[in-house]
GUVEX-568457 format. One line per field, with one value per residue (C-alpha): residue number from 1; y, x, z. Coordinates in steps of 0.5 Angstrom, whole numbers, plus 500, padded with zeros to 3 digits. Example, Ala and Ser with C-alpha at 12.3 -4.5 7.8 and 13.67 -1.06 7.14 Angstrom:
BEGIN
seq = c(1:2)
v = c(491:498)
u = c(525:527)
w = c(516:514)
END
This chain:
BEGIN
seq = c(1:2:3:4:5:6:7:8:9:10:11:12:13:14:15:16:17:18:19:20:21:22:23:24:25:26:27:28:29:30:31:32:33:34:35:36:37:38:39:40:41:42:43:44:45:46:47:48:49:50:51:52:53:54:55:56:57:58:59:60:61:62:63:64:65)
v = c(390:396:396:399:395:396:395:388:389:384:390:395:395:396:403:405:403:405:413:411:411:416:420:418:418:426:424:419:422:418:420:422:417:418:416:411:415:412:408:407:400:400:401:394:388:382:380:372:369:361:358:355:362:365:360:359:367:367:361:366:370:365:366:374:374)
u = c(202:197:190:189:186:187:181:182:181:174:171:172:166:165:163:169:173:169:169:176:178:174:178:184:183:184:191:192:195:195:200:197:199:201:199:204:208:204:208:208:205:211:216:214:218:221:214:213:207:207:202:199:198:195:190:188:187:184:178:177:172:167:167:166:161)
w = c(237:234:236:228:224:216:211:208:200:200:206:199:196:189:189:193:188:182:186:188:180:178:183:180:172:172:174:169:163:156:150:144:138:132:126:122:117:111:106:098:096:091:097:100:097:100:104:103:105:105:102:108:111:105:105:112:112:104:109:115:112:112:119:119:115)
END
């Protein structure tokens, strides 16, 4: 048995973790999006809506304004 004694995760303070992350954010690397290719509104067929879609997305903006 070790005398050595790990640090349980509920000993961490808050502002352990927060200079933990700050150290490590530089090594945290992001992709650089692209745009999506735009396309011509008349290259776009084929797209259905049923009826009952069309009308419940036609009544959410009574909820947004």
């Amino acid at each position: 048995m070790s005398n050595h004694s790990a640090t349980r995760e509920s000993e961490i303070s808050l502002a352990e973790l927060r200079g933990d992350c700050a150290r490590m954010a530089p090594h945290w690397v992001v992709p650089a999006k692209s745009a999506p290719a735009r396309v011509a509104p008349s290259l776009i067929h084929g797209v259905t809506v049923p009826a009952a879609s069309a009308r419940l997305i036609d009544a959410m903006s009574e909820y947004g304004d």
